[in-house]
Biopython code that builds the backbone (N, CA, C, O; Angstrom):
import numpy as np
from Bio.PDB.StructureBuilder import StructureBuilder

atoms = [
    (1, "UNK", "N", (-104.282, 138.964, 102.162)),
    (1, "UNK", "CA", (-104.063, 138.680, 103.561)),
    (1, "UNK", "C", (-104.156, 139.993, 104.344)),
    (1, "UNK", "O", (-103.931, 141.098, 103.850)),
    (2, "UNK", "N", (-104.512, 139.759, 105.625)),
    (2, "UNK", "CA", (-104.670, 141.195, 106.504)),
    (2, "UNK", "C", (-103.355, 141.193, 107.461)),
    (2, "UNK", "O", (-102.426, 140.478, 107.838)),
    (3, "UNK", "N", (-103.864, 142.358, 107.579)),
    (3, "UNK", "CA", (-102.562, 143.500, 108.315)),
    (3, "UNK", "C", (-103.058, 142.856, 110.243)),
    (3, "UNK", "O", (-103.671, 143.562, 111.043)),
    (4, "UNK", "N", (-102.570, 141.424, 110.527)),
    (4, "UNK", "CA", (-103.169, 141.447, 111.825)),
    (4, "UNK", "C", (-103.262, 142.536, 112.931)),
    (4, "UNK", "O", (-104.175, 142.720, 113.736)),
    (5, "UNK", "N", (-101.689, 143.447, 112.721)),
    (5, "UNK", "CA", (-101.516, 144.078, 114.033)),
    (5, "UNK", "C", (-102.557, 145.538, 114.225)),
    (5, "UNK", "O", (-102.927, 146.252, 115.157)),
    (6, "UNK", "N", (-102.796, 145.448, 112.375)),
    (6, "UNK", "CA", (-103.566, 147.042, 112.150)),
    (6, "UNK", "C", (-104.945, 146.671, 113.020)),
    (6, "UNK", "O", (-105.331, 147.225, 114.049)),
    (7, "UNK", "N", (-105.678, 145.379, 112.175)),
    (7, "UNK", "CA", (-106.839, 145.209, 113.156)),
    (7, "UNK", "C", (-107.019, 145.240, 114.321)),
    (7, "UNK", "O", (-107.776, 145.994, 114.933)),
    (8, "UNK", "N", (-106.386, 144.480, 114.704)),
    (8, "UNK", "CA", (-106.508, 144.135, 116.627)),
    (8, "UNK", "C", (-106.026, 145.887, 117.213)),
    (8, "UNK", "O", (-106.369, 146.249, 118.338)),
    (9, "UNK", "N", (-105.248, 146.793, 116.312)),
    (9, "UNK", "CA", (-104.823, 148.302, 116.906)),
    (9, "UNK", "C", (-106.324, 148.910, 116.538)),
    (9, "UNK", "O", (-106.922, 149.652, 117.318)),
    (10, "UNK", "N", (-106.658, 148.655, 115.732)),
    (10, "UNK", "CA", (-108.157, 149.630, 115.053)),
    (10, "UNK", "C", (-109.280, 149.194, 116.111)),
    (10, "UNK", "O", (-110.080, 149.986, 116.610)),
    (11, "UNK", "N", (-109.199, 147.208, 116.500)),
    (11, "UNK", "CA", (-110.592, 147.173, 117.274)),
    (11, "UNK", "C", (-110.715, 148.026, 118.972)),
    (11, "UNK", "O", (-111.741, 148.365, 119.563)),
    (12, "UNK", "N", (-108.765, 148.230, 119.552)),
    (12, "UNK", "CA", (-108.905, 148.234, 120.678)),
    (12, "UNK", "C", (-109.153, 149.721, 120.548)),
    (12, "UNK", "O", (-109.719, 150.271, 121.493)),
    (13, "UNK", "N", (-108.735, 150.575, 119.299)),
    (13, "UNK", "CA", (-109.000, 151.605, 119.370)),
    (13, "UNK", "C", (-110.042, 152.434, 119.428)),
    (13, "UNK", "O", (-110.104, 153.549, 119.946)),
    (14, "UNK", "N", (-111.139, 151.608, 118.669)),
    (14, "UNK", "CA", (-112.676, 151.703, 118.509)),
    (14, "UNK", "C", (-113.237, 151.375, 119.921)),
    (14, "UNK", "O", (-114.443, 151.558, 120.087)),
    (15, "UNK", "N", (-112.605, 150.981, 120.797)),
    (15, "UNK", "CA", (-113.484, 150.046, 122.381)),
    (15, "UNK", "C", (-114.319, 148.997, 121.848)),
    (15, "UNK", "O", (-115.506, 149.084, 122.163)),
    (16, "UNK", "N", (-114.015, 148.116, 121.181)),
    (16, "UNK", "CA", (-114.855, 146.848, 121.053)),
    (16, "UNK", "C", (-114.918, 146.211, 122.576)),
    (16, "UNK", "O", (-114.058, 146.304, 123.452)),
    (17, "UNK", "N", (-115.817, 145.735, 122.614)),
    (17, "UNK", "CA", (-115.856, 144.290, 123.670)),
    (17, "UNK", "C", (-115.304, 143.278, 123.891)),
    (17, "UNK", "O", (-115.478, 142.664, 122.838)),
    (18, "UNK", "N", (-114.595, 142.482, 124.706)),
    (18, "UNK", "CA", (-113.384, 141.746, 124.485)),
    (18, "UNK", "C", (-114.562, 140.511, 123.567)),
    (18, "UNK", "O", (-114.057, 139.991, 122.572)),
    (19, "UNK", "N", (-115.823, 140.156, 123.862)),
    (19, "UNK", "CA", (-116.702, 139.099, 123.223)),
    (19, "UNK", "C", (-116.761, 139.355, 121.775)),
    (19, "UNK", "O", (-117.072, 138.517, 120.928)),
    (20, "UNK", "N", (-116.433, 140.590, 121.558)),
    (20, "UNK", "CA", (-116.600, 140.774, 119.662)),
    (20, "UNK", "C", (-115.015, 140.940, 119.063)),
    (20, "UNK", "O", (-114.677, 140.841, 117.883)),
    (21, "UNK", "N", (-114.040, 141.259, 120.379)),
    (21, "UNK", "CA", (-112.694, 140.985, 119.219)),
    (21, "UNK", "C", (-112.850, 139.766, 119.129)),
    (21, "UNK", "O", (-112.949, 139.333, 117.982)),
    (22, "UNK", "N", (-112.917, 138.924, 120.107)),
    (22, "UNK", "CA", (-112.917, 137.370, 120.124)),
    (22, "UNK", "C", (-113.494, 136.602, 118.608)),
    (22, "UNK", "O", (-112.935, 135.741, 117.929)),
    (23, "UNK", "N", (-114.693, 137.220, 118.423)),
    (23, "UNK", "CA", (-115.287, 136.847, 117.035)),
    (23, "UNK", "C", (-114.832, 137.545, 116.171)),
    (23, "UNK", "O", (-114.919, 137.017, 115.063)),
    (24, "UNK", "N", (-114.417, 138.431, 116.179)),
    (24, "UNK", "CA", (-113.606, 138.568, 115.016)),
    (24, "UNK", "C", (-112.442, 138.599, 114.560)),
    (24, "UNK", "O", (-112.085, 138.947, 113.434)),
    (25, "UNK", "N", (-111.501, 138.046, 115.875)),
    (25, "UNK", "CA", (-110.532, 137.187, 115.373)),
    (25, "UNK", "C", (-111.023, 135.525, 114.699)),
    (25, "UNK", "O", (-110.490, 135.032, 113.704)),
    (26, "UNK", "N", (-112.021, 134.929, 115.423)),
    (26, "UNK", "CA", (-112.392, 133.102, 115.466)),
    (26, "UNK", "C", (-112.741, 133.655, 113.519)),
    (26, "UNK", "O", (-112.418, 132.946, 112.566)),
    (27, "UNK", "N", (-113.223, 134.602, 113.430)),
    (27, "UNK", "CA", (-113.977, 134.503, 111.623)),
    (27, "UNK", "C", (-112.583, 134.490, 110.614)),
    (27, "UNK", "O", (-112.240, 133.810, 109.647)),
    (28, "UNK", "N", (-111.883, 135.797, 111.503)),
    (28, "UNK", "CA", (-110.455, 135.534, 110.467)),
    (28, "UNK", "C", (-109.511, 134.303, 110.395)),
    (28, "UNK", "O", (-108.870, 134.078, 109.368)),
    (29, "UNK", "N", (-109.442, 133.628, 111.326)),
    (29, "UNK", "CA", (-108.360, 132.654, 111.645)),
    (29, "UNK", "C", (-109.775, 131.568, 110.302)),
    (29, "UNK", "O", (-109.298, 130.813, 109.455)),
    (30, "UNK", "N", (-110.971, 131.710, 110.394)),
    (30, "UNK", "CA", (-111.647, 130.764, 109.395)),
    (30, "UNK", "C", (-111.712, 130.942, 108.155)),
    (30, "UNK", "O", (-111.664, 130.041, 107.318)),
    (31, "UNK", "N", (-111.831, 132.148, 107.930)),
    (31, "UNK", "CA", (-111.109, 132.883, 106.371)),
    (31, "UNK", "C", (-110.137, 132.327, 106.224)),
    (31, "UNK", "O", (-110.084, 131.785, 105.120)),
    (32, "UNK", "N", (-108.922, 132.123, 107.095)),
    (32, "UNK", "CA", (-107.564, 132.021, 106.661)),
    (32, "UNK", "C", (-107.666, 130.886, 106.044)),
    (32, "UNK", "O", (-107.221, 130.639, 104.923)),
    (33, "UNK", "N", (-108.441, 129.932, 106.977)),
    (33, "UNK", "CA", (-108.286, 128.475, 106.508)),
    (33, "UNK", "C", (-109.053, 128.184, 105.654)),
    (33, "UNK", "O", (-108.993, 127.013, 105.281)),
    (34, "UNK", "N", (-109.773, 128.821, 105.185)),
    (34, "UNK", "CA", (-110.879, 128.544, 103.807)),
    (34, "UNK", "C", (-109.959, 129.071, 102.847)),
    (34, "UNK", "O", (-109.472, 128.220, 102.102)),
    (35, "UNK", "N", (-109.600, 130.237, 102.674)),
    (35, "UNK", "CA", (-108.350, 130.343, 101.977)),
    (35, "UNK", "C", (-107.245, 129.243, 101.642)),
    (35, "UNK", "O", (-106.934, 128.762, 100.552)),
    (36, "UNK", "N", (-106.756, 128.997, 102.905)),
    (36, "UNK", "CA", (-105.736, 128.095, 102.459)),
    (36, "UNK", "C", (-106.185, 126.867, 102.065)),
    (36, "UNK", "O", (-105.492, 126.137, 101.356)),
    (37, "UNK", "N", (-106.956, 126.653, 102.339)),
    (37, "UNK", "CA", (-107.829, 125.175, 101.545)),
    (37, "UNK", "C", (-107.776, 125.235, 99.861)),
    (37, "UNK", "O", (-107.411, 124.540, 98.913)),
    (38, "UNK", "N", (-108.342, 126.441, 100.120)),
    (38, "UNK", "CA", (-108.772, 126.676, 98.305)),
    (38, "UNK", "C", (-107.249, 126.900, 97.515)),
    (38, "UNK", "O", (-107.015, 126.338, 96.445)),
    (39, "UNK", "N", (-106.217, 127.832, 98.220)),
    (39, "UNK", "CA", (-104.882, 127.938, 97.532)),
    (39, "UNK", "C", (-104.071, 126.205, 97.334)),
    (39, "UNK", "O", (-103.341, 125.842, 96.412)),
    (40, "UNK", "N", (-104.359, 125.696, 98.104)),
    (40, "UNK", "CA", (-103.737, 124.076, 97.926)),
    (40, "UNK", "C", (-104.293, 123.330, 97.210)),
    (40, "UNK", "O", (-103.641, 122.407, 96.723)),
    (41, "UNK", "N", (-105.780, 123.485, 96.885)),
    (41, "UNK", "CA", (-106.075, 123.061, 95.500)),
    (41, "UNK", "C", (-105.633, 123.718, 94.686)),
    (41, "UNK", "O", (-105.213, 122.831, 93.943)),
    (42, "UNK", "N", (-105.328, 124.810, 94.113)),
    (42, "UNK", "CA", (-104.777, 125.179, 92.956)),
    (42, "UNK", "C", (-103.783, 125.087, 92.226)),
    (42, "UNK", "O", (-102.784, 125.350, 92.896)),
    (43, "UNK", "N", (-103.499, 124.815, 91.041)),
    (43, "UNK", "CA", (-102.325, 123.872, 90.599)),
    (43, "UNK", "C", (-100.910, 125.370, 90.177)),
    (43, "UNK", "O", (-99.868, 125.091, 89.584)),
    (44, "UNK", "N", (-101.122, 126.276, 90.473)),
    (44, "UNK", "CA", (-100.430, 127.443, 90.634)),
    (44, "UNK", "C", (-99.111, 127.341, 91.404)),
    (44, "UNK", "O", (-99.217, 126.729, 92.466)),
    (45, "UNK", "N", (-98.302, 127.648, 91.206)),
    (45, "UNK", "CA", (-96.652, 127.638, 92.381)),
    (45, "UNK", "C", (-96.473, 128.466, 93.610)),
    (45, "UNK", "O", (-95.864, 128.375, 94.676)),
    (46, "UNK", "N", (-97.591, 129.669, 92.758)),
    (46, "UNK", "CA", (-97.538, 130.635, 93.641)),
    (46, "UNK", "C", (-98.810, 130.439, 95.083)),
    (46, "UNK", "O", (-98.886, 130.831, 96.247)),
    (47, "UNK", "N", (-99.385, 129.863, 94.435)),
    (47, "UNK", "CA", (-100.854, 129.514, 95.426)),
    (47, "UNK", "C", (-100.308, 128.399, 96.020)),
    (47, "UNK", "O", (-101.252, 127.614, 95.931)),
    (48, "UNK", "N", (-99.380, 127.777, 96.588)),
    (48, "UNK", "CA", (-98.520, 126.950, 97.874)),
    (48, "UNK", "C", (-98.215, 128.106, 98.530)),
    (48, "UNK", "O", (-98.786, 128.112, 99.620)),
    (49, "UNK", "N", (-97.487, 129.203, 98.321)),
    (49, "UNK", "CA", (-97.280, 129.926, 99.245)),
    (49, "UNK", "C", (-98.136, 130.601, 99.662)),
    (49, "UNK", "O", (-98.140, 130.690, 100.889)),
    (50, "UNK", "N", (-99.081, 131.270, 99.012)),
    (50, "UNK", "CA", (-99.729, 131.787, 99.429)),
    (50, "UNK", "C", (-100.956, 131.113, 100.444)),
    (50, "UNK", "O", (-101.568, 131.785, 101.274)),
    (51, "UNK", "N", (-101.169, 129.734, 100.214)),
    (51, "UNK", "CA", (-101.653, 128.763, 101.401)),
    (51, "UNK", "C", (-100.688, 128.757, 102.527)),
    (51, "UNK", "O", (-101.384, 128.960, 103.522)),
    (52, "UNK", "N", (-99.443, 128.630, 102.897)),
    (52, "UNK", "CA", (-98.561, 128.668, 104.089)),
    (52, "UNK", "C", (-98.962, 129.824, 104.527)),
    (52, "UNK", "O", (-99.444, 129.748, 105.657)),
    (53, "UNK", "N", (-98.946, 131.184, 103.931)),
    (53, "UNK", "CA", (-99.379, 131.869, 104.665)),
    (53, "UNK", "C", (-100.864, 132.543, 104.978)),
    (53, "UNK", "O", (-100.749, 133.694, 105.398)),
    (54, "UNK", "N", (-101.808, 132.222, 104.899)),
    (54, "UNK", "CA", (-102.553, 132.125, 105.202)),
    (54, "UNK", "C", (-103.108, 131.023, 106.469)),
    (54, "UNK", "O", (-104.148, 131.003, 107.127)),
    (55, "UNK", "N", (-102.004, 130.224, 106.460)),
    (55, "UNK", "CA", (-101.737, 129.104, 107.641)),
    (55, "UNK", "C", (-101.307, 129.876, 108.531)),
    (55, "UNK", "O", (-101.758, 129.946, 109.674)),
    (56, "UNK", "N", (-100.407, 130.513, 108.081)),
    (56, "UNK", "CA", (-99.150, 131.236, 109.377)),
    (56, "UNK", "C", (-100.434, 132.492, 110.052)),
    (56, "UNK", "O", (-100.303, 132.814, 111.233)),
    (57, "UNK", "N", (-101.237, 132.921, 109.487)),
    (57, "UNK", "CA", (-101.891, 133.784, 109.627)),
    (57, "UNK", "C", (-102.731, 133.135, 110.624)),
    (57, "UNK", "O", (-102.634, 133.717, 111.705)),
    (58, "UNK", "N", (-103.468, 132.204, 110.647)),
    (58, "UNK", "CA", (-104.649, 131.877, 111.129)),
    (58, "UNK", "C", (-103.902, 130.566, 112.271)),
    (58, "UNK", "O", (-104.606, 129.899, 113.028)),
    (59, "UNK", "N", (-102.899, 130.466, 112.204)),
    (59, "UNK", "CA", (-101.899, 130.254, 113.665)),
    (59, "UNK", "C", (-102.120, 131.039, 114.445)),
    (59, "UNK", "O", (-102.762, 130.859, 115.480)),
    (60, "UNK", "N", (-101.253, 132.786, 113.800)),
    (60, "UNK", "CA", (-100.944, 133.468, 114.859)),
    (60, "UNK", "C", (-102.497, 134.334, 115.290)),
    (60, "UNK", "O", (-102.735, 134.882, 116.366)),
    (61, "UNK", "N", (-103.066, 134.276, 114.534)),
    (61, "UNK", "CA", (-104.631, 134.738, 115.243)),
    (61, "UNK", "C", (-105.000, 133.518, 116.553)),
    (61, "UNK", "O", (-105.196, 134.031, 117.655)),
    (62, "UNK", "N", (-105.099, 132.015, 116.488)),
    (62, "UNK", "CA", (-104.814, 131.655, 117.344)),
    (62, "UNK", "C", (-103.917, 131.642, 118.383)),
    (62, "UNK", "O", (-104.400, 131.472, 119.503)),
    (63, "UNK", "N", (-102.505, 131.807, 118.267)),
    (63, "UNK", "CA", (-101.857, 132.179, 119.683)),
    (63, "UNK", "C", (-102.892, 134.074, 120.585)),
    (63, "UNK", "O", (-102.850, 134.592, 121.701)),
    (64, "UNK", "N", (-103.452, 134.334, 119.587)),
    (64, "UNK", "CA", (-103.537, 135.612, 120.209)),
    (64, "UNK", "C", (-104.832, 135.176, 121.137)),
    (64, "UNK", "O", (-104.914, 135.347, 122.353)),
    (65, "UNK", "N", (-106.003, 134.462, 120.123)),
    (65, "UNK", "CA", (-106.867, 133.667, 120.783)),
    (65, "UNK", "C", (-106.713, 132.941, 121.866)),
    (65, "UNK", "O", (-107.728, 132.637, 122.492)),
    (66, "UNK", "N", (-105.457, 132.513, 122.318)),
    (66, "UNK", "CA", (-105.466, 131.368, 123.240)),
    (66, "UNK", "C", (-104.619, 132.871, 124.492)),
    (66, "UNK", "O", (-104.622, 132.361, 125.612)),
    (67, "UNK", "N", (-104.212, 133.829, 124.558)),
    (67, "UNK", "CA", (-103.841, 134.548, 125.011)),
    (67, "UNK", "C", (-105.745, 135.294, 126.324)),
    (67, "UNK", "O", (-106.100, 135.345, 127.502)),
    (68, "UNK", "N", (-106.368, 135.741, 124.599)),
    (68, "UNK", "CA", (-107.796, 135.888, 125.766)),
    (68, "UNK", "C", (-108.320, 135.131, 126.065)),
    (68, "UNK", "O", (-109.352, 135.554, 126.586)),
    (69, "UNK", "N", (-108.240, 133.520, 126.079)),
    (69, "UNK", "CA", (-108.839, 132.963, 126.631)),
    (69, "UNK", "C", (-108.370, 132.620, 127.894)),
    (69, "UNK", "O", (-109.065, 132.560, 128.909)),
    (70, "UNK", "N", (-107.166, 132.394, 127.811)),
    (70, "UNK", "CA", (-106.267, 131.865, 129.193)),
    (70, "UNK", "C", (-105.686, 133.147, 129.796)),
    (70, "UNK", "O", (-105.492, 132.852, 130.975)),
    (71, "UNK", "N", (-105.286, 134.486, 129.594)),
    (71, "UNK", "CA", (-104.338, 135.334, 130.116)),
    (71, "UNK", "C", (-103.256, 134.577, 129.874)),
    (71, "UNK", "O", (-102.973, 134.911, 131.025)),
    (72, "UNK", "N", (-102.331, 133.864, 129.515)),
    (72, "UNK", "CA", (-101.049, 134.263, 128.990)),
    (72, "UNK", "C", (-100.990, 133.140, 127.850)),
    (72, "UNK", "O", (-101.538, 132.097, 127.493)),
    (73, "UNK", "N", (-99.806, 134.176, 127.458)),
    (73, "UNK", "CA", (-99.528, 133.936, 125.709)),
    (73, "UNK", "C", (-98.928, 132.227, 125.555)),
    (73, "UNK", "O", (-98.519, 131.419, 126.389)),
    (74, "UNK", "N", (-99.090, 132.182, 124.265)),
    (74, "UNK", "CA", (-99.186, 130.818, 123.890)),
    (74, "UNK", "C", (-97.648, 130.386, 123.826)),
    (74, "UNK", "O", (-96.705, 131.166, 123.961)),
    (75, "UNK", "N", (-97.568, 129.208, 123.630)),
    (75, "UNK", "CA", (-95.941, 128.696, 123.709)),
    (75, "UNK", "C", (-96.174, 128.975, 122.118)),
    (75, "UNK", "O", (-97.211, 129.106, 121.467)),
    (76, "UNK", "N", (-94.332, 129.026, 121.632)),
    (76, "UNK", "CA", (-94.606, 130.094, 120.328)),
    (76, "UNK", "C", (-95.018, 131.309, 120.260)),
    (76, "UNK", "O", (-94.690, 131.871, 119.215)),
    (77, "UNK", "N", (-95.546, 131.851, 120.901)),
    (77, "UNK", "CA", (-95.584, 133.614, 120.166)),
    (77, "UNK", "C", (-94.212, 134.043, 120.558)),
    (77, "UNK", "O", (-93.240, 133.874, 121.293)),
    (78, "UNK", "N", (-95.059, 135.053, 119.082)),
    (78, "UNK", "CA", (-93.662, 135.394, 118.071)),
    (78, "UNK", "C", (-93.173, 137.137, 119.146)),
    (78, "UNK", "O", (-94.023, 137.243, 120.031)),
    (79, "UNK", "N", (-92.495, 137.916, 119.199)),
    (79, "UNK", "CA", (-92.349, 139.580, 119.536)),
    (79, "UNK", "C", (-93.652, 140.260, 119.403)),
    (79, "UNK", "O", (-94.209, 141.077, 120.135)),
    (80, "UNK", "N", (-93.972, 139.760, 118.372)),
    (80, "UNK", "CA", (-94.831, 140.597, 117.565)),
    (80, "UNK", "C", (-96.612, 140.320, 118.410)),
    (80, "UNK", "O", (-97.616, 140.974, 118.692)),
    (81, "UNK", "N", (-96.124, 139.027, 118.506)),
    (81, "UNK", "CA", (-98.015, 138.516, 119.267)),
    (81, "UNK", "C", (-97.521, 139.078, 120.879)),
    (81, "UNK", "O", (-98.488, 139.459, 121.538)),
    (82, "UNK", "N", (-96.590, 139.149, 121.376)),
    (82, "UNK", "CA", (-96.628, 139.255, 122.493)),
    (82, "UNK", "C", (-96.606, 140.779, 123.208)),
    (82, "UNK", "O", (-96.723, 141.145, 124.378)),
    (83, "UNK", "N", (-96.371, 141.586, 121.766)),
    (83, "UNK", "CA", (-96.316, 143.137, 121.558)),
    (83, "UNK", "C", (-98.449, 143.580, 121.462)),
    (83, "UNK", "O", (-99.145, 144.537, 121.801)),
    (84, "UNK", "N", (-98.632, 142.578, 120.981)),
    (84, "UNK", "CA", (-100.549, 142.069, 120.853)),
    (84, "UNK", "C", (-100.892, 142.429, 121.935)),
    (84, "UNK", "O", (-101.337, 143.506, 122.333)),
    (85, "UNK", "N", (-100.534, 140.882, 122.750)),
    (85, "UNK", "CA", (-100.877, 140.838, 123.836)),
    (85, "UNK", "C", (-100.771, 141.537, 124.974)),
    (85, "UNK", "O", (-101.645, 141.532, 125.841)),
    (86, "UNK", "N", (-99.548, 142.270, 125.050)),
    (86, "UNK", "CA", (-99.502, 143.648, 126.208)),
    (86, "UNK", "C", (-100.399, 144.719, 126.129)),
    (86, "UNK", "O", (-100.737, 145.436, 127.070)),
    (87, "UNK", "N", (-100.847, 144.812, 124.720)),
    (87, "UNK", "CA", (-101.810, 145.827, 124.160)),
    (87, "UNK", "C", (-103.224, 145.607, 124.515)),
    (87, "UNK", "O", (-104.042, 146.406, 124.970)),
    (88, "UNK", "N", (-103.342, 144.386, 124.218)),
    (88, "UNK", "CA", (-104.941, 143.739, 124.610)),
    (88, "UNK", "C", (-105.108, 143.531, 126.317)),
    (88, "UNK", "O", (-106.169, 143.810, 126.876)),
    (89, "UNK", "N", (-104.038, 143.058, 126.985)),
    (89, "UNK", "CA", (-104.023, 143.357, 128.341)),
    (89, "UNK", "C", (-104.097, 144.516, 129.059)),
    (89, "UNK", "O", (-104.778, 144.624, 130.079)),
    (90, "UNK", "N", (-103.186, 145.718, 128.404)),
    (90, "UNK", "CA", (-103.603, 146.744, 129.020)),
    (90, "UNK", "C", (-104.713, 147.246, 129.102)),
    (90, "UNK", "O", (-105.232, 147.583, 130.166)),
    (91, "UNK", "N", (-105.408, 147.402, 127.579)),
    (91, "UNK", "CA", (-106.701, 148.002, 127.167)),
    (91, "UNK", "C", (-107.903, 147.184, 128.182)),
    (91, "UNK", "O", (-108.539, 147.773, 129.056)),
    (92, "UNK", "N", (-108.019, 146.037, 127.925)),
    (92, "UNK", "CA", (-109.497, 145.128, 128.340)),
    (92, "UNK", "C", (-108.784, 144.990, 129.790)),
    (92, "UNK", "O", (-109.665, 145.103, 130.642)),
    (93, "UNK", "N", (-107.499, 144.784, 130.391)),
    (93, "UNK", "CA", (-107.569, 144.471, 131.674)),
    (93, "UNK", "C", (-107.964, 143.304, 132.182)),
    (93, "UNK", "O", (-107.498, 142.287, 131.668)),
    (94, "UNK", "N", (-108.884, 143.188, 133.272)),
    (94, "UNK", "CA", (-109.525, 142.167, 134.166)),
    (94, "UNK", "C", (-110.521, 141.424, 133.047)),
    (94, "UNK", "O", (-111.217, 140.527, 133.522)),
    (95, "UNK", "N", (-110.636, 141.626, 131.964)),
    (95, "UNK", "CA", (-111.787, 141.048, 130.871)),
    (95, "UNK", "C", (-110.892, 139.974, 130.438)),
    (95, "UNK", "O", (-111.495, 138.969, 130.059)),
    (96, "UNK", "N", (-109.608, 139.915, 130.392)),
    (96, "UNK", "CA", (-108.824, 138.817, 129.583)),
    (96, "UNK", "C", (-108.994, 137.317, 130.254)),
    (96, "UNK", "O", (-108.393, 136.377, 129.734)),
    (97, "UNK", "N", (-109.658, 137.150, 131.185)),
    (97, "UNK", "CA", (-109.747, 135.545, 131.587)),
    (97, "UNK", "C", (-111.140, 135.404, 131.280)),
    (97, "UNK", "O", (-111.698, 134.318, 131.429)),
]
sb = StructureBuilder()
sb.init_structure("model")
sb.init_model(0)
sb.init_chain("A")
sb.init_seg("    ")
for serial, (resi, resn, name, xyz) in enumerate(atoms, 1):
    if name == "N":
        sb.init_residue(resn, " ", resi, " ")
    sb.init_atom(name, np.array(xyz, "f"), 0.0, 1.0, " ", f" {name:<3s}", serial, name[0])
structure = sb.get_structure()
């Protein structure tokens, strides 16, 4: 599983385009769920959890998603997405709608 807050700190740090964090959050939140697909088939104890989170993951990439699409944060975000989102607002600015 990835380090969400490292990425989204590494892309704004690099100056991505708000159109390519966008895709590369939409690919991770699809990883997540191809992941968690495949961990819930597996007859493992440990691969249930590790499907929840990979769920929880590709949630909170969506609240962050629904943050640049709309300008404000999703019902549910957590400190942590909304610590995101001040970050991604400051940086991109007027790009967030």
């Amino acid at each position: 599983m990835i380090d969400l807050d490292a990425k989204i700190r590494s892309l704004v740090e690099r100056n991505i385009p708000r159109k390519d964090i966008v895709s590369e959050l939409d690919a991770i939140a699809s990883d997540a769920e191809s992941r968690a697909k495949r961990f819930e088939r597996a007859k493992k104890k440990g691969d249930r959890y590790r499907a929840e989170s990979e769920r929880a993951l590709s949630a909170r990439v969506g609240r962050i998603l629904f943050f640049l699409h709309h300008g404000v944060p999703a019902q549910g975000a957590t400190d942590a997405d909304l610590q995101l989102c001040d970050l991604l607002k400051t940086v991109l600015g007027a790009a967030i709608r």
